[in-house]
C-alpha positions in Angstrom: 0.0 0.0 0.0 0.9 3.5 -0.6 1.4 6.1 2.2 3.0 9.1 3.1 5.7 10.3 5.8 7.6 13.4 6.5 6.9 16.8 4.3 8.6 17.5 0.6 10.7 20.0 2.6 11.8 18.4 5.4 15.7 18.4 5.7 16.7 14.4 5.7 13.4 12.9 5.7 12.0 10.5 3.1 11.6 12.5 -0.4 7.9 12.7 -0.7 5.7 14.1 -3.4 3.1 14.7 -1.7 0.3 17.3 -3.5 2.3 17.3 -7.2 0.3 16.2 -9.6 2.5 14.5 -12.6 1.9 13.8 -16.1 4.0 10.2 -17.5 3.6 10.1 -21.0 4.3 6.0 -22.1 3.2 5.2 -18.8 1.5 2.3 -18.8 4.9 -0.2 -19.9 8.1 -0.3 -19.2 10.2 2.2 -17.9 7.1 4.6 -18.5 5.0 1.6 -16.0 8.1 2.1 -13.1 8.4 5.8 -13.2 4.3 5.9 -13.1 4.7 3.0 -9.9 6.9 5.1 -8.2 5.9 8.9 -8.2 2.2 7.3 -6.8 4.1 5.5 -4.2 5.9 8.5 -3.0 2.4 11.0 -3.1 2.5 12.3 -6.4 -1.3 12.2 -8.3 -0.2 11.1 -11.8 -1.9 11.0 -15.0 -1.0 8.1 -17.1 -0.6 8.4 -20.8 -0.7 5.2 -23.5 -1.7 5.1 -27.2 -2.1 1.2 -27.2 -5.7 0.2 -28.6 -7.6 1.9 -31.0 -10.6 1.6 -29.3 -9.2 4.5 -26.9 -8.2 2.4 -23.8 -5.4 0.3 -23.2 -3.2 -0.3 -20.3 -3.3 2.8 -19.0 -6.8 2.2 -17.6 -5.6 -1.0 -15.4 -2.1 1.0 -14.4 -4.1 3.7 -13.2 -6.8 1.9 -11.8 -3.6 -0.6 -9.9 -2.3 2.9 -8.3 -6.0 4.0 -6.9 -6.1 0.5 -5.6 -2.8 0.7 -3.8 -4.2 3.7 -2.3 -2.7 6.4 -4.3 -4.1 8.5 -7.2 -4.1 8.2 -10.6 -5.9 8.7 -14.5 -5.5 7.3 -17.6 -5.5 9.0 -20.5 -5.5 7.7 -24.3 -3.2 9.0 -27.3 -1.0 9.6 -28.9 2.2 12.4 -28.6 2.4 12.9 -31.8 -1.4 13.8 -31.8 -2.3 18.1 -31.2 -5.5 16.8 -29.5 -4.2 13.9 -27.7 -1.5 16.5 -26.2 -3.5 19.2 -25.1 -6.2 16.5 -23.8 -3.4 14.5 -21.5 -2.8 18.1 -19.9 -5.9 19.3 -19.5 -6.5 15.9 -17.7 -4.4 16.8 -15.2 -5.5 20.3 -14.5 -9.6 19.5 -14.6 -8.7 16.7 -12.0 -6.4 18.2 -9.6 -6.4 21.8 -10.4 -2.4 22.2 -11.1 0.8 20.2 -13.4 3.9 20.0 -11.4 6.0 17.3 -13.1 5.8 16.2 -17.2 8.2 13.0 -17.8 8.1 12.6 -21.4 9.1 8.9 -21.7 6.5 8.2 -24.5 8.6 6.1 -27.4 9.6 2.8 -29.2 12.2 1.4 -30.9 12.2 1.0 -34.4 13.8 2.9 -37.9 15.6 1.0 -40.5 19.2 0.3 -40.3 21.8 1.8 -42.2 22.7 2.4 -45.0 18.8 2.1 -45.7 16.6 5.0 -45.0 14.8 7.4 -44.2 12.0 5.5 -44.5 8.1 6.0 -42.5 9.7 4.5 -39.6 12.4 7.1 -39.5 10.5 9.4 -39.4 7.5 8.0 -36.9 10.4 7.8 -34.5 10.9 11.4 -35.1 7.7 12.1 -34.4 7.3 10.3 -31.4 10.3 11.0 -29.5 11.1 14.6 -30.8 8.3 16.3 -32.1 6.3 14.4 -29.1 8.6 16.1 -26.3 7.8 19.5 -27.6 4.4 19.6 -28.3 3.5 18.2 -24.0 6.3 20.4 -23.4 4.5 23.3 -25.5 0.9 22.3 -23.8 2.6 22.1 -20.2 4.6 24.9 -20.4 2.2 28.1 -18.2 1.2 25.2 -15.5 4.7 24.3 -15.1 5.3 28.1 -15.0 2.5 28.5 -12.5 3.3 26.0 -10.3 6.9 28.0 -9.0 8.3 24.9 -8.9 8.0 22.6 -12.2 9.9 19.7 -13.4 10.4 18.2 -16.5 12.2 15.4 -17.2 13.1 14.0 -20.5 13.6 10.2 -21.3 16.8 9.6 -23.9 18.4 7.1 -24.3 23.1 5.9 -24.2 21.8 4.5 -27.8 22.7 8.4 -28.6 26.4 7.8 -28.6 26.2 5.1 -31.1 25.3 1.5 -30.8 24.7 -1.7 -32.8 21.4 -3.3 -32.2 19.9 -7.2 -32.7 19.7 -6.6 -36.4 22.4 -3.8 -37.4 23.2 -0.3 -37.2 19.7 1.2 -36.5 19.3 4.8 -37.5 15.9 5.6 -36.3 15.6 5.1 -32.4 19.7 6.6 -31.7 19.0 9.8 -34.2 15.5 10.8 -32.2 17.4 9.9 -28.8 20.0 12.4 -29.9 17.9 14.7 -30.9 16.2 14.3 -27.7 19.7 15.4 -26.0 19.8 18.5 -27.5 16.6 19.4 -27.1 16.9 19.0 -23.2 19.6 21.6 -23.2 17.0 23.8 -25.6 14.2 23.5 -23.3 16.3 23.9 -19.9 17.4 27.0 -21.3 14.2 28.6 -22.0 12.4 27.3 -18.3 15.8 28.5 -16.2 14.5 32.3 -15.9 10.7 30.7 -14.6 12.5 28.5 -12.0 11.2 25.6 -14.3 13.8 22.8 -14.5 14.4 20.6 -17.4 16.9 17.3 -17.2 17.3 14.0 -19.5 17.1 10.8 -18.0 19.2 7.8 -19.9 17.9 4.5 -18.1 18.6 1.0 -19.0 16.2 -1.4 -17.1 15.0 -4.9 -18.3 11.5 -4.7 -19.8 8.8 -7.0 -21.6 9.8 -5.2 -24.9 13.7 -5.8 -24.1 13.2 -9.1 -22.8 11.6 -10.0 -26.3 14.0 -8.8 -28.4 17.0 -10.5 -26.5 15.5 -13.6 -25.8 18.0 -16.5 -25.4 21.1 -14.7 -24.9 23.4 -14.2 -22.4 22.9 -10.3 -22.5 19.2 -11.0 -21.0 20.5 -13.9 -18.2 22.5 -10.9 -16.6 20.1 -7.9 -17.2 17.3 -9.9 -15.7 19.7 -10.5 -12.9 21.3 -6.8 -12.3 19.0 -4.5 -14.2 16.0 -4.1 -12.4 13.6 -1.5 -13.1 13.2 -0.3 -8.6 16.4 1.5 -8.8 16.0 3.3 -11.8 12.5 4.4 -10.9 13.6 5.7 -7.3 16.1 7.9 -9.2 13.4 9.7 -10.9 12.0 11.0 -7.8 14.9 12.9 -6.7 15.5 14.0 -10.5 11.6 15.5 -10.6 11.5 16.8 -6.5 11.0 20.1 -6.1 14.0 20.3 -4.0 16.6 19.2 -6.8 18.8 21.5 -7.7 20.4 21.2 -11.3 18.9 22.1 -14.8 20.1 21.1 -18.0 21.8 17.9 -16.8 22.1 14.2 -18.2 21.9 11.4 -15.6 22.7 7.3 -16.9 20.5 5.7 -14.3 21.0 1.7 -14.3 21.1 -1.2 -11.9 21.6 1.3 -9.3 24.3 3.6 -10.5 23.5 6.7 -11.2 26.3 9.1 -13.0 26.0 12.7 -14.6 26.8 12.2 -18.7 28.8 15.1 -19.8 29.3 16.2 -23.2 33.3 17.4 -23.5 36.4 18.4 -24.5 40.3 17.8 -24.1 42.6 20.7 -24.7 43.6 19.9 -28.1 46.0 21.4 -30.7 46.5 24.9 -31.0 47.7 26.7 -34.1 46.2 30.0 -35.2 48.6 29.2 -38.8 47.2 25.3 -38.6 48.6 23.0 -41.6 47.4 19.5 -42.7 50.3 18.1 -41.4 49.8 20.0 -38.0 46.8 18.0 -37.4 48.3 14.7 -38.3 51.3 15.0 -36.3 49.7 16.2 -33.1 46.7 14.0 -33.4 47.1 12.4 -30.1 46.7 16.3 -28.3 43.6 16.4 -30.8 42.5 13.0 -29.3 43.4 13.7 -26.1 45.9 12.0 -23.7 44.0 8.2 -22.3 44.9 6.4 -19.5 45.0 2.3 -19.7 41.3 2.6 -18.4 40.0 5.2 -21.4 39.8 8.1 -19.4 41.1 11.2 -21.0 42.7 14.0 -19.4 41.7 17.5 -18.7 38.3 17.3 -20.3 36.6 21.1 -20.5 32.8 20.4 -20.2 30.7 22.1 -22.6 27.3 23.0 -21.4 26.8 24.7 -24.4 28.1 26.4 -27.6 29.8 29.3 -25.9 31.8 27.3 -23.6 34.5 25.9 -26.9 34.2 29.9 -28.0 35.6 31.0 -24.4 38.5 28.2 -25.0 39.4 29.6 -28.2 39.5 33.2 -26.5 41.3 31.7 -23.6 43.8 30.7 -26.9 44.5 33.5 -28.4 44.8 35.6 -25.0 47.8 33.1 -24.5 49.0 33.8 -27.5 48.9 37.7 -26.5 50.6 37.6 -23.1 54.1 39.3 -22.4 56.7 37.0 -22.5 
């Protein structure tokens, strides 16, 4: 059964959600079914999104309905992301029921796309539409009840796949492109909500799921994520990542089998020559590479948190370049 302890403020007590009302778009599987589990369980009301059955109800109906049953609360709304209507509905679900939107985890998404070098194709571009185009348009419909509740949160589900990664059947171009996409678009949003108090972060979670467990059948891979990836750890990381309380904006966090790591985009020092050559860049390509240990770290990484941050290296450069001997 759910229940609630301690106060959303209280200094060291258990991380409640008590009175935020959240929106989980792809709730009702999955990662989508944990993250839905888990805000209830710690007092947040959540609306849960699927697009499942045509005839407008699908497992959404019985997640929500297992939540109210546990003793917490919960509704289900049908549709798609990708949908104008189905968008603005899911929100206006939340704020005819409870009056206010607090939290939005866009986790709605599948995997699919053909594999390169075929493509684009439909599927391409359906993952696209889901996972990109679906972001912004509840982020769009959200947006002045995220504003208006002082405190909002936001947190978008990507996906490692965006650094590159061979799948079942190939090089897949679909699912890792709209997860990418999905990364910059974090840093986009974040940017835009900072000056509201409105945080936006990306979540990049590997847990084992029906959908996972199907595609992986019979291998070793599943044996040891059935064993160490289970979906309780990742889902109590979401509820720091969406409190009201937590502090960073514009952030990735890898959340698996109960590690959970910031993901930093960056850069080494490199090679610096304002009168750079061909041959320059082949005979210093190990500074351009930057300098690994036996482990694959690399040394003196500058984060970049976005564009300006490689234009105040290059300044940084040239100033060098200017100093007195």
């Amino acid at each position: 059964m759910f229940g609630g302890s301690g106060g959303p403020g209280t200094a060291m007590s258990e991380l409640r959600l008590d009175g935020k009302v959240a929106i989980v778009t792809g709730g009702a599987v999955g990662i989508g079914h944990g993250i839905s589990m888990k805000l209830a369980q710690r007092g947040a009301k959540v609306v849960v999104n699927g697009n499942h059955r045509p005839s407008g109800e699908g497992p959404e109906v019985e997640v929500a309905a297992e939540i109210r049953r546990l003793g917490g609360e919960a509704v289900a709304v049908n549709g798609s992301v990708t949908d104008d209507d189905a968008t603005g509905r899911i929100v206006a679900k939340a704020i005819e029921t409870w009056g206010r939107l607090d939290i939005l985890v866009n986790n709605a998404g599948f995997s699919d796309g053909p594999n390169l070098p075929c493509g684009p194709d439909e599927s391409f571009d359906a993952q696209i539409a889901v996972h990109v185009h679906g972001a912004m348009k509840m982020f769009r419909d959200a947006w002045p009840h995220l504003v208006a509740a002082g405190a909002g949160r936001v947190l978008n589900v990507g996906s490692m796949t965006f650094v590159g990664y061979e799948g079942p059947r190939g090089w897949n171009s679909g699912y890792a492109t709209a997860k990418a996409a999905v990364t910059g678009l974090t840093r986009q949003m974040a940017g835009v909500a900072r000056p509201h108090g409105v945080k936006v972060n990306l979540l990049l979670p590997r847990a084992i799921t029906p959908l996972k467990m199907r595609r992986i059948a019979g291998t070793e891979l599943l044996k040891w994520q059935e064993k160490h990836l289970a979906m309780e750890p990742l889902a109590a990381s979401v509820v720091w990542l969406v409190h009201e309380d937590f502090p960073e904006t514009g952030q990735y966090f890898s959340s698996a089998g109960g590690r959970i790591a910031r993901v930093v985009v960056a850069t080494p020092d490199g090679y610096f020559n304002p009168d750079l050559t061909p041959e320059d860049v082949r005979d210093n390509w190990d500074q351009v590479m930057g300098r690994q240990d036996a482990a694959g770290y690399v040394e003196r990484m500058l984060e970049l948190t976005d564009q300006d941050d490689e234009h105040q290296l290059l300044i940084r450069l040239y100033d060098g370049l200017n100093r007195p001997a």
